[in-house]
N, C-alpha and C positions, 0 to 999 in steps of 0.2 A: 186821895184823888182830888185834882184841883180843878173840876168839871162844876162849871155849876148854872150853865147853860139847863136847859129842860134837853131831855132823853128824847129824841125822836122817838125809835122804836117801841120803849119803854111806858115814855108818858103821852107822849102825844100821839102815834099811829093808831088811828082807833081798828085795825084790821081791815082785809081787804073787803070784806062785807057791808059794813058800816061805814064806810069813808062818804056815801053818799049821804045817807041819813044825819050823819053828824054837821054836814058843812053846806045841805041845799037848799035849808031857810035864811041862812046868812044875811043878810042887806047888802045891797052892792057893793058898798064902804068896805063893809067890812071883809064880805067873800077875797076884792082884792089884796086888802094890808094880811088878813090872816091867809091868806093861800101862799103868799110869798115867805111870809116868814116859818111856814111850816114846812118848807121846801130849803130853806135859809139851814135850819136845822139840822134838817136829814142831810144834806149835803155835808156840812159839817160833821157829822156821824160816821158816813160814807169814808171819808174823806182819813178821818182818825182810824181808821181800818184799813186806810191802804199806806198813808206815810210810814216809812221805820219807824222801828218799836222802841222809842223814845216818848217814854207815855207825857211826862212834865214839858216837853220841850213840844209836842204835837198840841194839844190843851193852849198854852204859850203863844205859839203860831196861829191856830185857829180862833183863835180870844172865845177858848169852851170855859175858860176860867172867868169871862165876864167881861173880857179887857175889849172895849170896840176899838180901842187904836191898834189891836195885834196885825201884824201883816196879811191876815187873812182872817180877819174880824167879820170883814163886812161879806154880804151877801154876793156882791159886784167880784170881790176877788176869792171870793170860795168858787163861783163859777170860773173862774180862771184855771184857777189853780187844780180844778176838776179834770177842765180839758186837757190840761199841761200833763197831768198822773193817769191820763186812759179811762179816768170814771166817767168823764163824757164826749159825746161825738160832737165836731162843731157844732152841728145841726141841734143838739140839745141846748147847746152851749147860748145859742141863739134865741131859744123859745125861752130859757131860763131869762134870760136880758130882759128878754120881753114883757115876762109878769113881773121882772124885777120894774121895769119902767113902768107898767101898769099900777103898780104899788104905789110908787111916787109921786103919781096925778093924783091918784085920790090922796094921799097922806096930806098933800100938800096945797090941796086946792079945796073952796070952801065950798062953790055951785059945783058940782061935775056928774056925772052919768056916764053909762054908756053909751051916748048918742054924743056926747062931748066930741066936736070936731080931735082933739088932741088923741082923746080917749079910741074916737072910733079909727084913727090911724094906724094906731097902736093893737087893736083888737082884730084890724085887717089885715095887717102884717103876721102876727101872730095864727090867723086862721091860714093864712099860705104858708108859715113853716110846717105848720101841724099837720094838714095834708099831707106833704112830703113826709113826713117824720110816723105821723100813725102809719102809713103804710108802711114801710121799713120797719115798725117793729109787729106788725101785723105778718109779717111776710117771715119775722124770726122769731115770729111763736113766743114775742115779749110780751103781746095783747092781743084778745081776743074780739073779734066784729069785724066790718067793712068799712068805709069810708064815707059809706052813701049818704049817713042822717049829716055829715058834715057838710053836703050840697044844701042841705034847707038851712044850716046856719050861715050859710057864706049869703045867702039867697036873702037873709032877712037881717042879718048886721048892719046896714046902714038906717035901716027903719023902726025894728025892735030891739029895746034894752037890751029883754031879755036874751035874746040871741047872743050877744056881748057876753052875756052872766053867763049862761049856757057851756058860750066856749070856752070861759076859762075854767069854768067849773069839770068840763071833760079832761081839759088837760092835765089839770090837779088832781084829779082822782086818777088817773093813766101814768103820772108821774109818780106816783104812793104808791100803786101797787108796783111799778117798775123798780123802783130802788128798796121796797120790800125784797121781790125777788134778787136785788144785787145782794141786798144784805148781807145773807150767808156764802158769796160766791168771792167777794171780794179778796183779792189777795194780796199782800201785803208786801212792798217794798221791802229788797234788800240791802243790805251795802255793796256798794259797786267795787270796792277796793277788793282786788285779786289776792288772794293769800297764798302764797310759793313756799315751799320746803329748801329751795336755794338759798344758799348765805348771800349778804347783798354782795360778795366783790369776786359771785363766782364768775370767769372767762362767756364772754359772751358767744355762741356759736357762731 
């Protein structure tokens, strides 16, 4: 095997119990860069379960072998390539951009917080997809709770950090266990090419 990315489900999901404890002392810095790229992963994951069972050539394409120039190396185009193969709904496909942009401010910036003008657009944006989004899988039984505690985060995002951290900390953890449960359900692309028992030059009807 020519994997040599980290195993989401293997080495990094710490279970659906644990995903809070492991990831809510974080530091802002870090909750962002590490929350994306353990979503970077599992996607990827995800992702090599649904392409055709071309094991060296999926690895290849999603650069699991290490390669960030593979066509779907980067984080930016595994969300793509998500939506494109049915593992995600625009609507995901959206919130996923969005920790992805999240990631980028901080990676890339040397003063920043969650009150960052940049930061806090980005984390308002982010709080009205996920509205829409937690309810929709609240409604299919993909997550469980109401929407209600996310009225005091919208309520305090422009004034508290925390609120910032908070959200994205909810979405991260709702997103683990969400492609937790895809995990074992995903099913895997076929070949589209029709196979016929007709010799090719049989009289057309």
């Amino acid at each position: 095997m020519a994997w040599k990315i980290e195993r989401w489900f293997a080495e990094v999901f710490p279970g659906e119990t644990q995903i809070y404890a492991e990831y809510h002392s974080l530091p802002p810095r870090e909750l962002a860069i590490v929350s994306a790229a353990v979503l970077d992963v599992a996607l990827a994951e995800l992702l090599a379960r649904r392409l055709i069972d071309q094991t060296k050539e999926v690895e290849e394409f999603l650069g699991a072998n290490g390669d960030g120039r593979a066509p779907a190396g980067s984080f930016g185009a595994r969300i793509q390539l998500g939506l494109l193969v049915g593992l995600l709904t625009p609507d995901d496909a959206a919130i996923l951009r969005n920790i992805k942009e999240l990631r980028n401010l901080f990676a890339h910036r040397v003063r920043i917080n969650f009150l960052s003008p940049d930061v806090l657009k980005s984390t308002t944006r982010l709080y009205d997809l996920w509205v829409r989004r937690s309810a929709a899988l609240a409604k299919a039984g993909a997550m469980s709770g109401t929407t209600e505690k996310l009225a005091e985060i919208g309520h305090f995002l422009p004034r508290v950090a925390e609120a910032g951290e908070g959200l994205l900390l909810s979405v991260f953890m709702v997103y683990q266990a969400y492609f937790h449960l895809m995990h074992s359900r995903v099913q895997r692309l076929g070949s589209a090419l029709v196979r016929t028992s007709e010799p090719r030059n049989a009289a057309p009807h």
